[in-house]
C-alpha positions in Angstrom: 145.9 125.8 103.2 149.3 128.0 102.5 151.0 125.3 104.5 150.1 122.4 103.3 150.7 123.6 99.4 154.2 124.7 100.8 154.9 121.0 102.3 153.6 119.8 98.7 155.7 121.4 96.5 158.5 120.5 98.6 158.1 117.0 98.5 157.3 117.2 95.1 160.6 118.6 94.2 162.6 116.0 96.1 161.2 113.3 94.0 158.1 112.0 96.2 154.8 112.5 98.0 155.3 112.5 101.5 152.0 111.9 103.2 151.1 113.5 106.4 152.4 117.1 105.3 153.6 119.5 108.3 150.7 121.9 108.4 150.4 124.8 111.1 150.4 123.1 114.9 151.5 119.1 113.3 154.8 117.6 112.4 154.7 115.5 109.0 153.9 112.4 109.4 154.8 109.7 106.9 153.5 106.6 108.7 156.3 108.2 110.7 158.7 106.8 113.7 158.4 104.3 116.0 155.5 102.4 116.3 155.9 101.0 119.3 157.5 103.9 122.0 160.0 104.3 121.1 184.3 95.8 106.9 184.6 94.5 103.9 188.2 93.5 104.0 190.1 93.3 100.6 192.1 90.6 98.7 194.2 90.4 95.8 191.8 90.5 92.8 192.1 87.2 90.5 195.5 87.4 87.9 194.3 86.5 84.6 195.0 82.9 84.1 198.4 81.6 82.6 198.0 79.6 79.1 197.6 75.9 79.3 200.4 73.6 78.7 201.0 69.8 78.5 203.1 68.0 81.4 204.5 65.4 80.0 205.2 63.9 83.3 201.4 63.3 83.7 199.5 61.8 81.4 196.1 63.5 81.4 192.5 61.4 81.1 189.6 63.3 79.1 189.1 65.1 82.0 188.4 69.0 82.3 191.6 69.7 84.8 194.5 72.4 84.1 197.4 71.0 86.1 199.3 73.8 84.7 197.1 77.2 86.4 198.4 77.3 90.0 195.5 78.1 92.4 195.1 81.7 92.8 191.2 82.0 94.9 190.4 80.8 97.9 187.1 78.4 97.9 183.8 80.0 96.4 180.4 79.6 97.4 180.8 78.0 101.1 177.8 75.9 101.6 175.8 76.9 105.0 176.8 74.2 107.3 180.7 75.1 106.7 180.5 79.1 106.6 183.1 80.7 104.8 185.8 82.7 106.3 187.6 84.3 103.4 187.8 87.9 103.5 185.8 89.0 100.0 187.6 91.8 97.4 187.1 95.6 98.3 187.3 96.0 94.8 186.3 94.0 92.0 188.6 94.4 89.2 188.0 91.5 86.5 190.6 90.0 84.8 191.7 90.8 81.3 190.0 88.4 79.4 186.7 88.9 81.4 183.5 87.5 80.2 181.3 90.2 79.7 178.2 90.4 77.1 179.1 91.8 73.2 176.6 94.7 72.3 177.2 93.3 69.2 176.5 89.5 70.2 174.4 90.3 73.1 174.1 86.2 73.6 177.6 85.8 73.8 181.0 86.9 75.5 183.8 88.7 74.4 187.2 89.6 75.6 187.5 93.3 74.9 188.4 94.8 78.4 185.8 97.4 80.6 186.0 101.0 79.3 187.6 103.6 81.2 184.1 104.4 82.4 183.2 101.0 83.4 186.8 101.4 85.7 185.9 104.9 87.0 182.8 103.8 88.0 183.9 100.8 89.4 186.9 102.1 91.3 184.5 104.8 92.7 182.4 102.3 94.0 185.4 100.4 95.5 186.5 103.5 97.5 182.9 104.6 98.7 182.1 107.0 96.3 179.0 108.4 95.7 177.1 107.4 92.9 175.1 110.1 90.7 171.5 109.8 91.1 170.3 107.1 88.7 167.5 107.5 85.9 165.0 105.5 86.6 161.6 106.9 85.3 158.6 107.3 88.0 156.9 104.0 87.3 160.0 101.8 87.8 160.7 103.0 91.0 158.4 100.5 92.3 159.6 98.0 90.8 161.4 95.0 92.0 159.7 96.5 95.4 159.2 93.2 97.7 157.2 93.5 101.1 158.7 91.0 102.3 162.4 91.6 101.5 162.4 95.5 101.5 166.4 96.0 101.8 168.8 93.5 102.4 170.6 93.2 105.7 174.1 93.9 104.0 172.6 97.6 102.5 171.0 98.3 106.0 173.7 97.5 108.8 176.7 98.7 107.1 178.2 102.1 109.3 180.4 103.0 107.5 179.4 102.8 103.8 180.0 106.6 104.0 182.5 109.1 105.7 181.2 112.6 106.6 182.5 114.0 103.7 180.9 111.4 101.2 177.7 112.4 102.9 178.4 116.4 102.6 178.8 115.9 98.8 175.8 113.8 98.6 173.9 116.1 100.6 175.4 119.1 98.0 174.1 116.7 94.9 171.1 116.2 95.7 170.2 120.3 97.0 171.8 121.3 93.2 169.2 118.3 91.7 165.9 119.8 93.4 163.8 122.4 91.1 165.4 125.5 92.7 168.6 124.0 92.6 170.0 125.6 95.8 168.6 126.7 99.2 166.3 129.4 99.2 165.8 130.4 102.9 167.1 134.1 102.6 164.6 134.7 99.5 161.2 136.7 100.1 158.9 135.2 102.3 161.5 132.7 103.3 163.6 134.7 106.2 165.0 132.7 108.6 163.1 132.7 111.8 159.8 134.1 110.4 156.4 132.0 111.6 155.1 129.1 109.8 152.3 128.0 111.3 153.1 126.5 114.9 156.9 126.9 114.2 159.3 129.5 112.0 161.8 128.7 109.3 165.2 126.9 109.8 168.1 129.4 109.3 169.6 126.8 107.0 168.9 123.7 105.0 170.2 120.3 105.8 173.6 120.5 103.8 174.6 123.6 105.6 173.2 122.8 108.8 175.0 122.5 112.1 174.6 121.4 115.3 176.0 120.5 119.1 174.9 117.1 120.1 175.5 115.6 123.9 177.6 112.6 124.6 176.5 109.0 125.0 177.6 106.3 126.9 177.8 102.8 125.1 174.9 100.8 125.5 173.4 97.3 124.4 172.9 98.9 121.1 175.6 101.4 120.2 178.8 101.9 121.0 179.9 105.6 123.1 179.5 108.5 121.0 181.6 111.7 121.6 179.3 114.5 122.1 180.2 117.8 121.1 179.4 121.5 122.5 180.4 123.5 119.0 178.4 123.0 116.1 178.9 119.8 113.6 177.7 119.7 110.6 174.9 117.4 109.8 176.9 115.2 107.5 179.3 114.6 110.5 176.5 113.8 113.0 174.9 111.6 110.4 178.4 109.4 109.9 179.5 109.2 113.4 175.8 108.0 114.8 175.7 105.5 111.7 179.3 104.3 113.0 178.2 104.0 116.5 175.2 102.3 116.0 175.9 100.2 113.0 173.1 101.4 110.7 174.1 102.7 107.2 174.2 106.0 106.9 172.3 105.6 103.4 169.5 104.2 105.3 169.5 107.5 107.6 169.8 109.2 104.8 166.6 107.9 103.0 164.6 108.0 106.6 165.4 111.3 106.7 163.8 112.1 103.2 160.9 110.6 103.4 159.9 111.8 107.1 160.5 115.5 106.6 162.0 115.7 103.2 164.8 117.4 104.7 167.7 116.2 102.0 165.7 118.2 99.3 163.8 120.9 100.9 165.2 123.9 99.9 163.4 126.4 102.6 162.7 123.5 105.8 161.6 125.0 109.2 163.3 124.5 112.7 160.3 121.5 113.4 161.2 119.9 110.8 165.1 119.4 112.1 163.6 118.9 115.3 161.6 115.6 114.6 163.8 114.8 111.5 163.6 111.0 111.7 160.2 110.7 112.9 162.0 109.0 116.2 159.3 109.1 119.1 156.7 110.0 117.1 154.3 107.0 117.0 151.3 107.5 115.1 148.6 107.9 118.3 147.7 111.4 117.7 144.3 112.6 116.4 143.7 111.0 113.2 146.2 109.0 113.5 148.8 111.8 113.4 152.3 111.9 114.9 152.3 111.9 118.5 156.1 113.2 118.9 157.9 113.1 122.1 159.2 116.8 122.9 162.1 115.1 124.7 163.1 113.8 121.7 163.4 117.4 119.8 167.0 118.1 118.3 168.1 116.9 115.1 171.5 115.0 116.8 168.9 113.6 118.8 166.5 112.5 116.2 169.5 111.0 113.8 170.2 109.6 117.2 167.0 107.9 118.5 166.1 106.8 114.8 169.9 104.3 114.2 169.4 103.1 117.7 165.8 102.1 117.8 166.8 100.3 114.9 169.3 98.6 116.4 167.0 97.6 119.4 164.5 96.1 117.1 167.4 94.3 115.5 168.6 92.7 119.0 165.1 91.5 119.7 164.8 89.9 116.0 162.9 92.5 114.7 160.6 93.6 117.9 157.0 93.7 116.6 157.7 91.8 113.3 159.7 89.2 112.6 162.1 87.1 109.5 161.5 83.9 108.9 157.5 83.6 109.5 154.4 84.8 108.1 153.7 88.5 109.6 150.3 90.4 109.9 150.4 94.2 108.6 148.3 97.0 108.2 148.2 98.5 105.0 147.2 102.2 106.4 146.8 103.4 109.9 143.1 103.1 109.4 142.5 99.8 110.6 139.5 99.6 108.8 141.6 99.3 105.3 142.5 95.5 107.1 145.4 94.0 106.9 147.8 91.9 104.7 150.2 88.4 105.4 154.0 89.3 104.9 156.5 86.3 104.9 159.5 88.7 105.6 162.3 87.4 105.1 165.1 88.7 107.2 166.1 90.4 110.0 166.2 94.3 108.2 163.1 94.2 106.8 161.2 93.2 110.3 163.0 96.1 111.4 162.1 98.2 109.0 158.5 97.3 109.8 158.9 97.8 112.8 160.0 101.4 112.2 157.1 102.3 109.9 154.6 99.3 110.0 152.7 99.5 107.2 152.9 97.9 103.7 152.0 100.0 100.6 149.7 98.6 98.5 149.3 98.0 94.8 147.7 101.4 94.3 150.3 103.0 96.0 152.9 101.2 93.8 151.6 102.3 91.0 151.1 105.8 91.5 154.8 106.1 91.6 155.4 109.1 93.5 151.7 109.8 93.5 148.8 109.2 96.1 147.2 105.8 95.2 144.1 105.2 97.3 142.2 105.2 100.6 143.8 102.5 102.1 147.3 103.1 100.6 150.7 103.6 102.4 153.9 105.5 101.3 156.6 105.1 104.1 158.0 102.2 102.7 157.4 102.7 99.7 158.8 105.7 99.6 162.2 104.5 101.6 162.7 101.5 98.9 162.0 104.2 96.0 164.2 106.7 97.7 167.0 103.9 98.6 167.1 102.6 94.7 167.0 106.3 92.8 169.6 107.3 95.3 171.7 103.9 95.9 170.7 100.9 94.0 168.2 98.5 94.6 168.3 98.0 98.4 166.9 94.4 97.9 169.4 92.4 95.4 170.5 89.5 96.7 174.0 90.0 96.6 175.4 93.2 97.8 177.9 93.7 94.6 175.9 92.9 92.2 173.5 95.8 91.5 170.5 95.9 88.9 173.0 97.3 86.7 175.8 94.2 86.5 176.0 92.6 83.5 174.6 88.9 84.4 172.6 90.7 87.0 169.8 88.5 86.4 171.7 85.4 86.1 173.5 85.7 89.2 170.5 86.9 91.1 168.7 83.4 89.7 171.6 81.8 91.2 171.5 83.5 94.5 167.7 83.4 94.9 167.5 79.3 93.7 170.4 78.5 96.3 172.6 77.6 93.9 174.9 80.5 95.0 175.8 81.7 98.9 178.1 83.6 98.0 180.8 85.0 99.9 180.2 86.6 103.3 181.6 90.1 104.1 183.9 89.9 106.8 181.2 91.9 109.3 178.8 88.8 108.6 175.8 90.1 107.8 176.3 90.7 103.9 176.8 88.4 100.9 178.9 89.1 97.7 179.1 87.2 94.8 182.3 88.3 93.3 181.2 88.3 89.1 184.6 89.0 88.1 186.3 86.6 89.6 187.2 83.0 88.2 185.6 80.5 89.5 187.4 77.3 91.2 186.9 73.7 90.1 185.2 73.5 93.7 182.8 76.1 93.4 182.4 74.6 90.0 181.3 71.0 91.6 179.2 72.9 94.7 177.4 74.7 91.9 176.4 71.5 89.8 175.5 69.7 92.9 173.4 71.7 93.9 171.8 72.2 90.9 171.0 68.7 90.5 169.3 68.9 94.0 172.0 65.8 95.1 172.4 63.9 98.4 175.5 62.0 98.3 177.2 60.4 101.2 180.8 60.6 100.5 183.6 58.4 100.9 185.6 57.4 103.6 189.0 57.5 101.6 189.1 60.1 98.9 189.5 59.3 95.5 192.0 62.1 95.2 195.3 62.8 96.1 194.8 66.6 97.0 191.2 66.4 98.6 190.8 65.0 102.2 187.7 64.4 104.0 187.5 67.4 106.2 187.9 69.7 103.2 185.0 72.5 102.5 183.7 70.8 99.3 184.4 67.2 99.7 181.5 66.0 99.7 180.5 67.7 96.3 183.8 66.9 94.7 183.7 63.1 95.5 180.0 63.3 93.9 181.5 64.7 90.7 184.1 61.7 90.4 181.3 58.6 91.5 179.3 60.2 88.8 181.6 60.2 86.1 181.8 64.2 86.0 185.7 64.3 86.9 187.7 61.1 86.7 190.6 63.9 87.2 193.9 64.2 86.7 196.3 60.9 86.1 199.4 61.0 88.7 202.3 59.0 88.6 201.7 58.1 92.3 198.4 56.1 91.3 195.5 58.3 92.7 194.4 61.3 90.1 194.1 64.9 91.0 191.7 67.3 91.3 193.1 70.5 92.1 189.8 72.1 93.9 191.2 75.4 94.0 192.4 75.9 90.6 190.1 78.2 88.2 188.4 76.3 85.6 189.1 77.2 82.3 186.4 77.3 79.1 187.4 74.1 77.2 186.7 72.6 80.9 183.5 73.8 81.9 182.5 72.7 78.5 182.9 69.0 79.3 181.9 69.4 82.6 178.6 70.7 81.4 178.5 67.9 78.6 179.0 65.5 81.6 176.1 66.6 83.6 173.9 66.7 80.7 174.7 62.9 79.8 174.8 64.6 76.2 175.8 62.5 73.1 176.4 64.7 70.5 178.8 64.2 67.0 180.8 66.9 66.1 180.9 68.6 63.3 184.1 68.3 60.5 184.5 72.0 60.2 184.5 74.0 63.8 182.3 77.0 64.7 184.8 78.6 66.4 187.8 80.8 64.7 190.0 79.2 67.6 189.5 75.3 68.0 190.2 73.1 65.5 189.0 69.5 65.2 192.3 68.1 66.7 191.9 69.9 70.0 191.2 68.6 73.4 187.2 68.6 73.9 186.5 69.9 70.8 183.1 67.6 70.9 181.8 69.6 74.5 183.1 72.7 72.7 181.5 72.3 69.7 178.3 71.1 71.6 178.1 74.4 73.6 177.1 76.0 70.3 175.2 73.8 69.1 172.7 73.8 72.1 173.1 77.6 72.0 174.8 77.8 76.0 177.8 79.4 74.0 177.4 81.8 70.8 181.6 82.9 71.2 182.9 85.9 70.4 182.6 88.0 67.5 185.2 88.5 65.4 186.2 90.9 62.3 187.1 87.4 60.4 183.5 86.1 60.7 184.0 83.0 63.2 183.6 83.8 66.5 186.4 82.8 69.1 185.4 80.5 71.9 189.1 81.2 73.6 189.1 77.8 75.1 192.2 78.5 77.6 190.2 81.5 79.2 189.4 81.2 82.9 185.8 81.6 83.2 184.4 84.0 85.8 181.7 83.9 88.2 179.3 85.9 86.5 179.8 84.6 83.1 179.7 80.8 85.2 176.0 82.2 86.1 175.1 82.6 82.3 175.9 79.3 81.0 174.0 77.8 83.6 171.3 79.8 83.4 171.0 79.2 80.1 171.1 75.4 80.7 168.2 75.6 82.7 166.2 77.9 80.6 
């Protein structure tokens, strides 16, 4: 009884309940192991946007072009059928006059820049840093928790999210955040090598711990790993078999939590390292308890075993479960609870099931780190709760744009109701979104396309003089001129422009949005807005904007709010006005 109120506590004071405690004789067992047997590149982040200014040399039509911004982005939002191969920003640093929400006019933008916080945190995040644990109170753990979409595939197969010192400071955080704030082997009752139960305590706790590890040739699944005969420390061995086998190390991290606590236990014993992942250790024993492999002891060879199991199950599409297709599973090990149908939807979360294959269920989710009932589960739950106090929601759809983002649930609406793809990351298996950067009259006509749910067959001959055929977004830009959306801009030559790579600017989306609308609106005599008079060039869409509430401006000490018509207008801020259009 001693042992199990140890193994309690312990998981207590990490955060969690891990179910299946290691008692005297047994290994802990959350839903454990294996069921079965077993780089973002960068680019130049967006200048802000040069002022407008006539050309007299070309006459412009009421159309929302800006001739005078030379291109600056590559194209945006690549439909699926042309995949795009534009390497995405390591770090997204908006531009000046970003569009970000007013605390003060929380409907609106404004044009103050981030704070120096905002930057730090940023910049961290650009170079790998770690991020402090997040507050998040026990109940909302769960939330936003999605059976079948448990992490994305960008948060689970990126190696090298984390070097082996970002992991050794991690490890350091989160010992100095557990109740006893440090280890305790050493203290009374806790000397290193004493019994406890079927094994004796660890000399050390994770963050100090080291080890040798033997060398591996590559295989289908991971690529040769250097063995070593001297002790590493566990923060190395963690970052070199995440690097080898393609698995994040945050993922390894979490596993390694919520099988044997091990990131938080302050006093851990030597079994515990030994089946650290819960790799080999299928859940066959008596009662359903882990049946672990003794060949499989070691913590190198647990961290091991765990990242390339994973990638196994990835190269056979998810092994026992799979994305795309209704899936049958359990909701306990007790088959007699029954079982549930998952549509999972891609290729981590099969895996992940595959790993622990059972699906918590609402009482579980709503115990938040507590037991639920008879028939509830707490692996996954546990790794998604771990994942998101620790990381971040492990599910958004894009992988730089956390809960967090301002817009976050604007441009997750976009990403979710295919109005968005996104960028991919040059690996291929993630998908960014890119908030702060201005979005391109293409993206601009891919996005209203697909909002209208279109099928145009476009031209043979373009009606412009800068868009060919065999461009990305042809077909969507031809759609915006044979519906009247973009008539472009005049050219002595005859044909009109459209300059698909230029950003768009305020003043245009405004009639571009007043164009898809088929809005007929009279302005008003007096303006709104602090900054666009009567006279100026689409002061009726302008207007319009805040009149159907899409654009509230942005406050000003005067009174008026400033609409700043010749501002580029960035993704994320591109995600709010539709959003609100639709809503």
């Amino acid at each position: 009884m001693l042992a199990i109120l140890k193994k309690f506590s312990i998981a207590l004071l990490a955060g969690g309940l891990v179910i299946g405690v290691l008692v005297p004789g047994g290994v802990a067992n959350a839903e454990s192991g294996t069921a079965s047997d077993t780089n973002t590149g960068a680019q130049e982040s967006p200048a802000p946007a040069p002022e407008e200014s006539a050309d007299p040399a070309a006459p412009v039509t009421e159309d929302p072009a800006d001739p005078a911004v030379p291109a600056t982005e590559t194209p945006a939002d690549p439909t699926t059928e042309q995949p795009q191969s534009d390497v995405p920003s390591a770090e997204p640093v908006a531009p000046e006059n970003q569009d970000v929400p007013s605390e003060t006019n929380p409907d609106g933008f404004q044009t103050e820049p981030r704070t120096a916080e905002e930057n730090e945190k940023i910049e961290a995040a650009a170079a790998g840093a770690i991020p402090q644990a997040r507050a998040f109170s026990t109940s909302s753990l769960a939330a936003g928790f999605k059976p079948g979409y448990i992490i994305s595939d960008t948060n689970f197969y990126k190696g090298d999210s984390m070097s082996a010192a970002q992991i050794q400071t991690f490890l350091n955080q989160r010992m100095a955040a557990t109740g006893e704030g440090r280890c305790t082997i050493g203290n009374p009752g806790r000397t290193p090598g004493t019994p406890f139960g079927s094994t004796v305590v660890a000399s050390r706790c994770l963050k100090d711990a080291a080890f040798s590890s033997p060398t591996r040739a590559a295989n289908a699944y991971c690529s040769a790993y250097q063995g070593s005969n001297s002790a590493e420390s566990s923060a190395t061995i963690i970052a070199r078999v995440a690097r080898s086998c393609g698995i994040n190390p945050r993922v390894l991290l979490v596993i390694l939590q919520k099988e044997q606590s091990l990131v938080t236990d302050t006093w851990p014993t030597v079994r515990q390292f030994d089946y650290a992942t819960g790799a080999n250790c299928p859940d066959s024993g008596p009662g359903n308890s882990a049946n672990c492999d003794a060949g499989s002891a070691g913590f190198a060879n647990q961290v091991y075993f765990a990242a390339w199991h994973l990638k196994r199950y990835t190269a056979q599409n998810g092994m026992n479960y799979n994305p795309g297709r209704f899936n049958t599973i359990l909701w306990n090990p007790n088959r007699g609870c029954g079982t549930s149908q998952v549509y999972i939807q891609n290729l981590a979360t099969a895996t992940l099931y595959t790993y622990t294959p059972y699906r918590p269920n609402d009482a579980a989710l709503n115990a938040g780190w507590g037991e639920g009932d008879g028939c509830s589960s707490y692996g996954n739950r546990n790794f998604y709760q771990y994942y998101k106090q620790w990381f971040g929601s492990p599910n958004t759809f894009f992988a730089d744009v956390p809960e967090t983002q301002k817009f976050f649930k604007e441009i997750e609406w976009m990403g979710t109701s295919g109005l968005s793809g996104g960028f991919k990351t040059d690996d291929g298996r993630g998908v960014i979104y890119q908030p702060y950067a201005s979005i391109s009259r293409e993206a601009m006509a891919a996005f209203l396309y697909r909002l209208e749910g279109a099928n145009f067959t476009p031209p043979a001959v373009s009606p412009f003089v800068d868009v060919k055929p065999s461009d990305t977004f042809y077909r969507q830009i031809t759609w915006m001129y044979a519906k009247g959306y973009s008539t472009g801009t005049r050219q002595p030559s005859g044909k009109p422009k459209f300059a698909p790579k230029d950003p768009v600017s305020r003043s245009a989306m405004a009639a571009f949005l007043y164009r898809y609308k088929g809005a007929k609106y009279t302005a008003p005599k007096v303006s709104p807005f602090a900054d666009v008079k009567p006279s100026d060039k689409f002061y009726r869409e302008i207007t319009w904007m805040y009149a159907v509430k899409y654009s509230t401006g942005n406050r000003q000490p005067s009174g008026k709010p400033a609409y700043l018509p010749r501002d580029n207008v960035s993704r994320g801020a591109m995600a709010a006005f539709i959003y609100r259009m639709e809503h």
